[in-house]
C-alpha angles and dihedrals in degrees: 000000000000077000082060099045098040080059093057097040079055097048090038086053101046087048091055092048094052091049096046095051088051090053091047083048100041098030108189112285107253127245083249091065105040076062102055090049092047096048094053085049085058098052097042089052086057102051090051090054083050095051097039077049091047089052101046085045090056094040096053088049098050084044085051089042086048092047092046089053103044078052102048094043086045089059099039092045091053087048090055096053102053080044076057101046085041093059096043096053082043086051089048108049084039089060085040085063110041089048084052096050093047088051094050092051091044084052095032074057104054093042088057092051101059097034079052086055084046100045091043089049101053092034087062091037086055099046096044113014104046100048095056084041098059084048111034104019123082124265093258084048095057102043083048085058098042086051087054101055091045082048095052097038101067085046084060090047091050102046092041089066104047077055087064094044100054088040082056094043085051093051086047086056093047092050084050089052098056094048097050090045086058097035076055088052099048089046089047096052085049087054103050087048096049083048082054099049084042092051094055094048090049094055092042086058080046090051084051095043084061083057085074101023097144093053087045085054091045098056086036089060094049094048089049080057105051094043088058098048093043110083092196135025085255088056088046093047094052100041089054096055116118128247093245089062102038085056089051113045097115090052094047103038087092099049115128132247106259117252109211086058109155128204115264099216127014104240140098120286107246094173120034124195113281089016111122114260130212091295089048091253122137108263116248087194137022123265114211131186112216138169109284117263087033116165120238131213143207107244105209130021105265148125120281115244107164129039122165151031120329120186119288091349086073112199110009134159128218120200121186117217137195116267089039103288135138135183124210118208113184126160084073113144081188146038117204106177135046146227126287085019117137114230138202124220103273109009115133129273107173151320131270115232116287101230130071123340101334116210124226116193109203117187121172113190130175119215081347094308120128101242119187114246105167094099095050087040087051098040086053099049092043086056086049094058091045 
């Protein structure tokens, strides 16, 4: 027992002794102190507030900066478009005359040549025939060949005068000419003005995609990826649908077709869906044929998935939309926008080649079905005009 409690009274000891040296060697930190730390807790706290501020400020301003833009390129794009429109009706009535004048003077040719022969001819019957007639021939001869010339004068008259018709309609088509060649110049300086609007808004949306130039890579690396492992364009499109939609295919098949779709490129449509294409297989898309150096459009707002070249279809461009769907643009010479960026309906996404009658294949699919989108595309276009 007392072995017992000696033992305590020594541990207790040993225990006293060891508390008391820390606290001779870590005496209690002052209130001096506890102030000092609390007070660098709290600045710190509120740099990082300022700087958290500082963050959410930039980032609504690059969002406001993102939206500005969408909606300037948007309008200028539209602007562009109708230049475009414009210029082609002006091209065309300008070929529509020019064909018309060549067939007036093939016609006004051929009328002079033959009123030449009849002129030539009476002139020569006047200056021989009827004089010895009128000596030599009987009286019925002579009054035959007076009722000849009355009878091919009037003819001269007549046909005199529809020469002068057809030399005024052919001056008419020569003052139409020249208006509609300067009513092409005006349109084309309003063009190139609008390109170069459109060019400076397209490098400042480049300026904002190297805001977020890592994520851009990222995407960039897993769609090289996936191009190298599809074999088609069905294999590539399916491989590139979201998550989201590959979790929700049941819930969006019956989504239905939107309504406000735009035209991706101005132009006339050459190839409609279920039409044969050049292999005499139904068409899963529309061909147009549209003016070189025409500007394409997204036609619905959407997430680029796809930005590049793909096999034979060379540079193409793939958007997802809501409701699954997906719409595929190739017969692009160049690609405006990149992958990952969000786009609104009708921003621009490229350029058509700039020689000859440049094709644009348009395809719009939902969960990788080829869905028709040529009613909604005319019904919108109609509502455009109107």
């Amino acid at each position: 027992m007392d072995r017992v409690f000696f033992r305590g009274r020594w541990l207790y000891s040993i225990l006293f002794l060891g508390v008391t040296g820390v606290l001779l060697l870590h005496p209690a930190p002052s209130c001096a102190s506890y102030a000092d730390k609390a007070s660098n807790i709290q600045e710190e706290l509120a740099e990082k507030k300022a700087a958290h501020a500082e963050l959410l400020k930039k980032s609504t301003a690059l969002n406001s900066e993102v939206a500005t833009l969408k909606n300037n390129l948007v309008s200028v794009s539209k602007d562009l478009r109708t230049s475009e429109e414009s210029l082609s009706t002006t091209d065309q009535n300008l070929k529509d005359l020019r064909q018309k004048k060549e067939h007036y003077l093939q016609n006004l040719y051929k009328d002079q040549q033959a009123m030449g022969g009849l002129v030539s001819a009476v002139g020569k019957y006047s200056r021989t025939s009827t004089p010895s007639m009128l000596m030599q021939a009987s009286p019925i001869d002579a009054a035959r060949a007076s009722l000849i010339m009355k009878s091919i004068m009037p003819r001269i008259q007549q046909q005199s005068t529809y020469l002068k018709s057809q030399l005024s309609e052919i001056k008419k088509i020569e003052g139409d000419i020249t208006t509609q060649l300067q009513l092409q110049t005006e349109q084309n300086a309003k063009l190139n003005k609008q390109q170069n609007d459109l060019t400076a808004l397209l490098h400042a949306r480049r300026e904002v995609y190297q805001s977020t130039e890592n994520e851009r890579r990222t995407e960039e690396k897993e769609v090289s990826r996936l191009t190298k492992e599809s074999a088609n364009i069905e294999e590539l499109m399916e491989k590139l649908k979201s998550k989201t939609q590959k979790n929700n295919v049941a819930k969006m098949a019956g989504s239905p077709l939107p309504a406000n779709m735009l035209t991706p490129v101005h132009g006339r449509i050459l190839t409609g869906f279920g039409d044969k294409d050049d292999l005499g297989a139904p068409s899963k898309g529309i061909t147009f044929i549209t003016r070189p150096g025409a500007s394409v459009i997204v036609p619905l707002a959407g997430i680029v998935k796809f930005a590049g070249a793909f096999q034979k279809y060379k540079q193409i461009l793939i958007v997802e939309h809501q409701g699954g769907y997906h719409s595929l643009i190739a017969g692009l010479a160049r690609i405006d926008t990149v992958v990952g960026a969000s786009l609104a309906a009708g921003e621009p996404v490229g350029v058509t080649e700039t020689t000859g009658s440049p094709q644009v294949y348009y395809e719009l699919r939902q969960n990788g079905k080829p869905v028709n989108p040529q009613r909604s595309l005319l019904a919108q276009r109609k509502q455009e005009k109107s």
